[in-house]
N, C-alpha and C positions, 0 to 999 in steps of 0.2 A: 624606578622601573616604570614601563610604559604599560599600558591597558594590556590585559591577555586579550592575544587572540584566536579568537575561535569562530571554524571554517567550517561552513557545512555545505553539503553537498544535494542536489537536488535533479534527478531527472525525470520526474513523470508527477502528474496533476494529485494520484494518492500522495505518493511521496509529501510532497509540497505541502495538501491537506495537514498533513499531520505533522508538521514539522513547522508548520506557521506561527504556531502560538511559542511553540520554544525559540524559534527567533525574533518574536516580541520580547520573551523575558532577556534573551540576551542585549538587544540594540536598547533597552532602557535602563540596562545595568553601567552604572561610572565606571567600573572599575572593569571591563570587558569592552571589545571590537568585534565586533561583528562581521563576519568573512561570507558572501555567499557566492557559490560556484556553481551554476546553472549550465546544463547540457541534454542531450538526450532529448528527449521526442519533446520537451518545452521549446527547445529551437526548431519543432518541424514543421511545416506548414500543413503537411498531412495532418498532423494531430494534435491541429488547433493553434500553436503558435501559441501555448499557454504559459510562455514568459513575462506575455502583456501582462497577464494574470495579477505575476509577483510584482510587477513594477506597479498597478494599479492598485496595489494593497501597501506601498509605502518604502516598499523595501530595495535598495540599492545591487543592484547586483553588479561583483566585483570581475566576474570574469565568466564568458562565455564560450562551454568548447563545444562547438561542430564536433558530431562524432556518427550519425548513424547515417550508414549506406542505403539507398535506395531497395536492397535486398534485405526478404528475411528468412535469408533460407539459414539455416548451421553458418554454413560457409559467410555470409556476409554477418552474420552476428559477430562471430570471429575476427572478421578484419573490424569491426564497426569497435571493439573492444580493443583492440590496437591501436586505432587510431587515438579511441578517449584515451589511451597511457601516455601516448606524447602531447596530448594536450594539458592534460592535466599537469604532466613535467613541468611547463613552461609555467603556469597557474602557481602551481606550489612554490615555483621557485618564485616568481616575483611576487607572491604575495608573503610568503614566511612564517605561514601561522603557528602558533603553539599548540594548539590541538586541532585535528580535523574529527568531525562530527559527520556520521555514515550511519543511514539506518534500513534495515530490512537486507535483501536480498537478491538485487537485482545485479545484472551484470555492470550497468556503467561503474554502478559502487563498489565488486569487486575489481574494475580498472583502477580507482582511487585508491581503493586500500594499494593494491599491488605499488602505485606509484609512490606512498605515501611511507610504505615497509622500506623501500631502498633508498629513499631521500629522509629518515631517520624523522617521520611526522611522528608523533603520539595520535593513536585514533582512539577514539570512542564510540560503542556501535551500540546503539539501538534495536532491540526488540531480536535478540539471540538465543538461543536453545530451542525455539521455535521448530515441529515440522513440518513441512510439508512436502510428504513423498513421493507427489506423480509432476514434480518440476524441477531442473535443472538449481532451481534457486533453495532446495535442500541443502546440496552438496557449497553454495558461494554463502550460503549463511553460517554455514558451521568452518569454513575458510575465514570469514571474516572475523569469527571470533579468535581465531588463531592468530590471528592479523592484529588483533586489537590487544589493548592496555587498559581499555576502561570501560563497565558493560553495564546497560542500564536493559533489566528486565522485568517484563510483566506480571510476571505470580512466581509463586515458590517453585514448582515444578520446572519451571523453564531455567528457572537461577539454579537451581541444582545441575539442571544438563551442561551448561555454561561450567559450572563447577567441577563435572565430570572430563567435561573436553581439555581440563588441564590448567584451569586458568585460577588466578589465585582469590581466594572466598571475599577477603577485603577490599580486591578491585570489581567485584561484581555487588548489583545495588538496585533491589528490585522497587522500581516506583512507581508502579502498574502502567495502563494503557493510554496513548495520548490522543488514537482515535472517541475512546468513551471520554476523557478528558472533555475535548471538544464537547461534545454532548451536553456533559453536565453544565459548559461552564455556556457555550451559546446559545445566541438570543435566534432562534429557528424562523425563518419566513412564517408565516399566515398560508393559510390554506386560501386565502385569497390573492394573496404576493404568487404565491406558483399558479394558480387561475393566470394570471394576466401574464406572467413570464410564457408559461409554454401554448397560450391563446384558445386552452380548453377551459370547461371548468370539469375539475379532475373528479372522478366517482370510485369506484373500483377499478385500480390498475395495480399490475406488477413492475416494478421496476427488476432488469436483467441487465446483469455482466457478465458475462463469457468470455476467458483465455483460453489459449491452448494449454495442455496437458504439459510443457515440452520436454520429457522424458518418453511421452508414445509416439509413434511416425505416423502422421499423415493421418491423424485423426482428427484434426480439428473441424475437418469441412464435415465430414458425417455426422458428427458428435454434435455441430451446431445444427442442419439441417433436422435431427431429429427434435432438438431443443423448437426449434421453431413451429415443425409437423407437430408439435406437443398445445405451443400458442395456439396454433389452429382450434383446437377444440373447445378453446375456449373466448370465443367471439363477441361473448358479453364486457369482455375485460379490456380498459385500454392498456397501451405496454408503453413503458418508456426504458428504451436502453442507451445503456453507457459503454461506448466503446472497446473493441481491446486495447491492448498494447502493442509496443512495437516487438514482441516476440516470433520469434519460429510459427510460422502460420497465422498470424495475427492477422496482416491485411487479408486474408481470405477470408477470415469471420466478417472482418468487418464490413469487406461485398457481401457477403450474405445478407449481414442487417442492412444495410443500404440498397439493397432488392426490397427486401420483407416490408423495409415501411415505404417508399413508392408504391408497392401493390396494396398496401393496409394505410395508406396515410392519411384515413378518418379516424384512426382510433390507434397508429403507432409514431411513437416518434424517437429518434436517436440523437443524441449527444459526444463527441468526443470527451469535453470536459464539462461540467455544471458547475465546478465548482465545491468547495467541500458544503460553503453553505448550503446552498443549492441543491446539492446531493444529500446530505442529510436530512435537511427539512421533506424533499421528498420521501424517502426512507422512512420519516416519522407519522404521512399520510398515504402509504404503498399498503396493498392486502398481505400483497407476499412481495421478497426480497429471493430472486431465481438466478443461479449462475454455478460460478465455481471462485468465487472473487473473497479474499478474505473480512473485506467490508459483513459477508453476509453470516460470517464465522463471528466477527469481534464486536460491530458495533450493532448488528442488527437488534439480537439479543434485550441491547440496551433501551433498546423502544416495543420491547415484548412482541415482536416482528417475526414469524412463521421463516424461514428459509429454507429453500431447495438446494440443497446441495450437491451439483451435479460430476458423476466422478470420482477421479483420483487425486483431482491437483493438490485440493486440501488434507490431504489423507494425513492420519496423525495428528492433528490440530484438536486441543483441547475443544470440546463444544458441547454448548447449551442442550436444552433437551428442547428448545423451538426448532432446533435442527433436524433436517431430513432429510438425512442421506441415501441417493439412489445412482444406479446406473445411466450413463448417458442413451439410453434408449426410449422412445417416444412414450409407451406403456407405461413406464415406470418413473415417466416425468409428470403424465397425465394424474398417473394416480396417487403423487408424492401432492400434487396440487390439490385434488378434491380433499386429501386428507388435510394439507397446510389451510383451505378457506372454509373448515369446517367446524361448524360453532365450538364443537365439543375438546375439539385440539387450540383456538384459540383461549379458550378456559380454563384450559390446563398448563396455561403458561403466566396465570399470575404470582403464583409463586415458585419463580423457576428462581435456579442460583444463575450468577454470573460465573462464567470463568476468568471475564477479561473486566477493569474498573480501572478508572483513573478520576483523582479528585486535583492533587497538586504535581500533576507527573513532570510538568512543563520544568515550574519552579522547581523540584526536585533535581531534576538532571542541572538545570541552570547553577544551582548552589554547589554541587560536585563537581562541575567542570571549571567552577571557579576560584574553587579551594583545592584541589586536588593535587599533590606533590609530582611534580613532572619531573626531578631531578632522578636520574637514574631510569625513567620509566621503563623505557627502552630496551632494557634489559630484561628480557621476561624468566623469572624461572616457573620452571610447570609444576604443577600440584598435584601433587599423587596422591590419590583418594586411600591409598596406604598407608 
């Protein structure tokens, strides 16, 4: 018999982040091949063109689908997820893999699964039971578990929901987090390495990520304009933000920060992608971590990091007690800040619990996708909590 292979799927720079180290342990393993199928905003030139990324980090990518419309209203997400289903058709078909590897909740990855259910793939999905209630990517993560055969989850709590949704106890296998993963396991830039990368030298800043909600309509321009009127008040502080995504109102944030630092560009600056290094090493010397991005949910935590949590998008997400959750309005973004850079709230976070850890989650999933009975898989019967 030939190497298993196993196909994993990647559309966006987090995505990629955390999914890098499990396909080192895969591409270094004899007995496994390595499948990678790249699309979505890594082939945009809007947002970065962060393909270069993976191919400058060693990794061969086997196929590339074109999939996202110049629109991001509903209407063009829609066709833009049509089109990823007949690309990926073509992908799965000439490439053959024995298991495809999908993680999180994004729409191109429910095109994959979708594609992957009717051409008889086995999938494995990544980081399920998970909620997050004010986004569209609630409802495609608990699809995706429906979808899948094999379920690699973060803490007990989540593997229990995974077990609820009907899926059976033995094919679900919780191996904690592969964003803390990263953490533990890398070597973080120097506080002088990000000095020379972003051409300050860094003091007191926030780093911010903002998405849209995309369950609310047409909130995202206010909801960031207030976020921003919020930075205002705080003029002592540099900012470095990280882009949205290609979602439902996405490019409209993203003209807002691309305003915001033109008018502020002594003391703000934006990024599409940094990079996971890049991005975390900052994270590790940021006052506060401000957004609605689950970065500020799962790995902030890990670097005893203050978070503003702004909104709905994260609703339901297990969280730390650095966490500080408020309404997207100026007031109570203002005053989620004075409370997050304030000695007595930073002091109270050295003995906080995690809710999210990862030590060997990499090597974890890697070992179960490479011994795992595929014979029959296919076949799902559902688990009645009865």
């Amino acid at each position: 018999m030939g190497r298993r292979k196993i196909c994993i799927v990647t559309g966006t720079r987090a995505e990629y982040g955390l999914l890098c180290r499990l396909m080192t342990e895969i591409q270094n393993d004899n007995e496994l091949e390595l499948q990678l199928v790249v699309t979505g905003m890594h082939l945009s030139s809007e947002f970065g063109l962060t393909y270069k990324q993976i191919e400058e980090d060693g990794f061969y990518i086997d196929e590339k689908i074109e999939m996202l419309l110049s629109s991001d209203t509903p209407t063009g997400i829609a066709k833009s997820m049509g089109i990823a289903i007949l690309g990926f058709a073509d992908a799965f078909q000439r490439l053959l893999p024995d298991v495809l590897v999908l993680l999180g909740d994004r729409f191109e990855i429910l095109s994959a699964a979708q594609t992957a259910l009717v051409m008889r793939i086995p999938v494995a999905h990544i980081s399920g039971g998970e909620l997050t209630e004010g986004v569209i990517d609630e409802s495609i993560r608990h699809s995706l578990t429906k979808m899948s055969h094999i379920h690699f989850t973060v803490n007990e709590e989540y593997t229990n929901r995974v077990i609820q949704l009907g899926e059976q106890p033995d094919r679900v296998f919780k191996v904690g987090d592969l964003g803390v993963e990263n953490i533990r396991k890398m070597s973080l830039l120097s506080k002088e390495e990000l000095d020379c990368f972003y051409g300050w030298k860094l003091e007191k800043f926030f780093l911010i990520t903002f998405h849209p909600a995309t369950l609310e309509i047409q909130t995202a321009e206010e909801q960031m304009k207030s976020l921003l009127a919020a930075v205002d008040a705080f003029p002592e502080y540099q900012v470095i933000f990280t882009k949205s995504n290609a979602d439902t109102d996405g490019r409209r944030i993203n003209e807002l920060i691309d305003d915001y630092s033109t008018l502020n560009s002594g003391r703000v600056k934006s990024y599409f992608s940094l990079g996971q290094l890049r991005y975390l090493s900052t994270m590790k010397y940021c006052e506060v971590v401000i957004g609605n991005s689950s970065s500020g949910i799962i790995e902030a935590p890990a670097f005893s990091k203050p978070t503003i949590n702004i909104g709905d998008r994260q609703k339901g997400r297990l969280k730390a007690s650095s966490i500080i959750d408020c309404a997207p309005k100026t007031d109570e973004i203002i005053n989620s800040i004075q409370m997050a850079i304030s000695t007595q709230f930073h002091h109270s976070l050295t003995e906080m619990q995690l809710e999210y850890d990862g030590v060997t989650t990499s090597k974890d999933i890697k070992d179960h996708l490479k011994h795992a009975e595929l014979k029959d898989i296919i076949k799902k019967p559902f688990y009645d909590l009865r």
